[in-house]
C-alpha positions as CSV (number, residue, x, y, z in Angstrom):
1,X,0.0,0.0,0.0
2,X,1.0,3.6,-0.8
3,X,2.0,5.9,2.0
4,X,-0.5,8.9,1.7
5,X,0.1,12.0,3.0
6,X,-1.9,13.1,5.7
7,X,-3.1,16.2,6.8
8,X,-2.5,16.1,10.5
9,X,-4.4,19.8,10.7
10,X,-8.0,18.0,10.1
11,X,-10.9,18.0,12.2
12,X,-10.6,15.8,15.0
13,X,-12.7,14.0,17.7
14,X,-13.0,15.8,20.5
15,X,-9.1,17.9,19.6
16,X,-7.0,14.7,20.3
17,X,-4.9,13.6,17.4
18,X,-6.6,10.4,16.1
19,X,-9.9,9.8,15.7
20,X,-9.8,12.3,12.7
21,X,-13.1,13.0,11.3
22,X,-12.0,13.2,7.6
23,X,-9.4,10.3,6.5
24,X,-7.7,10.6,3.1
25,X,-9.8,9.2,0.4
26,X,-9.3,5.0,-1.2
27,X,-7.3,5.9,-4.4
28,X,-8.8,4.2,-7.4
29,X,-6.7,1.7,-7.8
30,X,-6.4,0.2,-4.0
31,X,-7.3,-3.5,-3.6
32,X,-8.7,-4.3,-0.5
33,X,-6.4,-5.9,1.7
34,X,-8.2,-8.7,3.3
35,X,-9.6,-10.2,-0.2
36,X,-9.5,-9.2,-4.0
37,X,-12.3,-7.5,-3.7
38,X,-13.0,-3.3,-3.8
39,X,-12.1,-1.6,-0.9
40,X,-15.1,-0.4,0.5
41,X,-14.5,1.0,4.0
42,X,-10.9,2.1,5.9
43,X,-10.5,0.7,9.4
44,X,-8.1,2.8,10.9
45,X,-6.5,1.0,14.0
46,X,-5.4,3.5,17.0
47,X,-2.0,3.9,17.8
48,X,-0.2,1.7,20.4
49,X,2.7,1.3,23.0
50,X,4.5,-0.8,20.0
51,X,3.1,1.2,17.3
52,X,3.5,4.5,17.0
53,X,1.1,5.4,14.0
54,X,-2.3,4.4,13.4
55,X,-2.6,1.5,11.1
56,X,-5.0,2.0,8.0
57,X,-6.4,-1.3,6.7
58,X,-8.5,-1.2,3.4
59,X,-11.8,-3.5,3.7
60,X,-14.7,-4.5,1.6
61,X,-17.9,-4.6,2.5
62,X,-18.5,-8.2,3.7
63,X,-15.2,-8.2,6.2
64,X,-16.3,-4.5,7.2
65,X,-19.4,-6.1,8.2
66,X,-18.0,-9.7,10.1
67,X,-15.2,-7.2,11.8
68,X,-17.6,-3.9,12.9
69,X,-17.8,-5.2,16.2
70,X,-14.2,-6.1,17.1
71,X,-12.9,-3.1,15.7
72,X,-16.2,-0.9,17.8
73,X,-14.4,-3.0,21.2
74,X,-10.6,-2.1,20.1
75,X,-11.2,1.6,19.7
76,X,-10.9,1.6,15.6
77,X,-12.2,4.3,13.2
78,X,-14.2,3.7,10.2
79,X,-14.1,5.7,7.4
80,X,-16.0,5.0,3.9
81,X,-14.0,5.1,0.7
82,X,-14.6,8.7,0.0
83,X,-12.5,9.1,3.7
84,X,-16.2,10.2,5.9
85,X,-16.5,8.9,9.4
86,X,-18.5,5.9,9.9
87,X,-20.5,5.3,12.9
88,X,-19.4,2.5,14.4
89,X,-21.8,-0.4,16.7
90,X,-21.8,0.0,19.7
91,X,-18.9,-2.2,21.3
């Protein structure tokens, strides 16, 4: 995957760095990265005590749906391939 540059000045959740409300965009040509199928939503996994950056996974719309859940309980943020926010379930 292509690294993207972000802009770090966008809206936020509540002024802490990550959630961002607005996530760059799926370029065209991403695959998603848990099948061959289009990428339809970005789980974006929160940064950790071993990683210092969130981690931006691509996903299409039947993993979305079997991972919502796990992703609500580890504190993920959803965006949808034009880079909105997606509510999440509640975990």
């Amino acid at each position: 995957m292509a690294t993207q540059n972000i802009d770090r000045s966008a809206p936020t959740v509540d002024d802490r760095p990550w959630p961002r409300l607005v996530w760059p965009a799926v370029a065209p040509s991403s695959g998603a990265c848990c099948c061959p199928g289009q990428p339809a939503f970005q789980a974006v996994l929160p940064p950790t005590a071993e990683v210092a950056a969130p981690i931006e996974i691509l996903l299409c719309a039947h993993h979305y749906r079997r991972s919502s859940s796990v992703l609500s309980k580890i504190g993920g943020a959803i965006y949808d391939s034009a880079g909105r926010a997606v509510a999440l379930p509640a975990a």
